[in-house]
C-alpha positions as CSV (number, residue, x, y, z in Angstrom):
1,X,8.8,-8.8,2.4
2,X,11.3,-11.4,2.4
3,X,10.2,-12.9,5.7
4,X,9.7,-16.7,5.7
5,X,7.4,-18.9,7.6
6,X,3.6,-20.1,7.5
7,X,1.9,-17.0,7.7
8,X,4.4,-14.6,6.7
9,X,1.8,-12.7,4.4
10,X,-0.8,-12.6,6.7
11,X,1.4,-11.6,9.6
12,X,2.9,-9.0,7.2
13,X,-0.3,-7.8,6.0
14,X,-2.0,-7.4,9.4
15,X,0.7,-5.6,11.0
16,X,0.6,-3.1,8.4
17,X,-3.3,-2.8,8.9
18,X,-2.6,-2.2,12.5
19,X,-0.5,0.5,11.6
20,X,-2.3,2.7,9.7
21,X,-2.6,1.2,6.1
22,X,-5.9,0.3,4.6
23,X,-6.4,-2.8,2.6
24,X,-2.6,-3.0,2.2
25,X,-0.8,-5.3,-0.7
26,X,2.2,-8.0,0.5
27,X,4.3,-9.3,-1.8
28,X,7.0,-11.8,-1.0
29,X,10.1,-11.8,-2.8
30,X,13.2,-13.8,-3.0
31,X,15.8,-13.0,-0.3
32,X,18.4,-11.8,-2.5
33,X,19.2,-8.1,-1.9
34,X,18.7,-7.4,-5.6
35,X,15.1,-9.0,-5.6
36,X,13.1,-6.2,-4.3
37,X,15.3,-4.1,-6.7
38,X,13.7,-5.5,-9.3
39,X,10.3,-6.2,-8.0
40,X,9.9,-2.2,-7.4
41,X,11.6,-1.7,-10.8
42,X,8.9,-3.8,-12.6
43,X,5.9,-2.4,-11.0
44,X,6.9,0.9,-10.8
45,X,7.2,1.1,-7.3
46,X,7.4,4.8,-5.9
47,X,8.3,4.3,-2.4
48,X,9.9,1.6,-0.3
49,X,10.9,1.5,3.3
50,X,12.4,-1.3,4.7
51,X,14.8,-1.9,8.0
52,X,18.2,-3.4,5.7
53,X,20.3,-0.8,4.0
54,X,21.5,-3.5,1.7
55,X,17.7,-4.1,-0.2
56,X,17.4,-0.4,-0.2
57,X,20.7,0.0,-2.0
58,X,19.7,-2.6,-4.6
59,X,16.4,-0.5,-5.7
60,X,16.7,1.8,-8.7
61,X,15.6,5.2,-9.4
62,X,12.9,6.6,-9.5
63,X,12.1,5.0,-6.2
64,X,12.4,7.0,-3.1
65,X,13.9,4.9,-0.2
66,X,13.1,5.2,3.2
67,X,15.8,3.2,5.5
68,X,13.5,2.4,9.3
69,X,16.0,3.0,12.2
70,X,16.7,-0.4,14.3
71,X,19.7,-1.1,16.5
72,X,21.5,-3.3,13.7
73,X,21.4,-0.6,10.7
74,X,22.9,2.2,12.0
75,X,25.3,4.2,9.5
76,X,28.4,2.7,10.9
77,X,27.0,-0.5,10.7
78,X,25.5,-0.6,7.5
79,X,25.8,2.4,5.2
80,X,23.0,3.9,2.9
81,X,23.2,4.8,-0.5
82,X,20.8,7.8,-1.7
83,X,18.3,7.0,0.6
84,X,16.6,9.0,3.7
85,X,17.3,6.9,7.4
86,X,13.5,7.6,9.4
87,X,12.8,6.5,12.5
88,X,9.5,5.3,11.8
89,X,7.1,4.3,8.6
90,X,4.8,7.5,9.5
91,X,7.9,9.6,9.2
92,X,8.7,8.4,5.6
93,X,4.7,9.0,5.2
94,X,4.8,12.7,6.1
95,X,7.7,12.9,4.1
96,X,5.9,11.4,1.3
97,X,2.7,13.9,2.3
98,X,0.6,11.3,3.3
99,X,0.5,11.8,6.4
């Protein structure tokens, strides 16, 4: 995530719990778009899904991107590059065959 504040990990970490994940990992990365580009590239990140168009542009292959519908990223608004637009994270997960 790239979300600031306090308890940004913790709030990160436990939403994710509530939605499914077990003991999920949160990183937090700088907010440049090409940060989690290169944090994905370096751990050899399969997936990521994320609600901005422009950090899923800035992610290399061989990760698959997931784009999460909101009311600010629609394909007018903010076009994706290669990616698949969901409308929620257990969408990309049954994609993924996780789910």
């Amino acid at each position: 995530t790239t979300r600031g504040g306090v308890d940004c990990k913790g709030q990160t970490w436990r939403w994710l719990k509530q939605h499914g994940f077990n003991d999920p990992t949160v990183l937090i990365s700088a907010s440049t778009p090409q940060a989690k580009g290169y944090v994905c590239s370096g751990l050899g990140i399969d997936v990521m899904i994320d609600d901005r168009p422009l950090n899923l542009n800035n992610v290399f292959a061989p990760t698959r991107r997931y784009l999460v519908h909101a009311p600010y990223n629609t394909e007018e608004q903010s076009p994706l590059v290669g990616g698949t637009r969901i409308n929620t994270v257990l969408d990309a997960l049954a994609l993924e065959g996780l789910a």
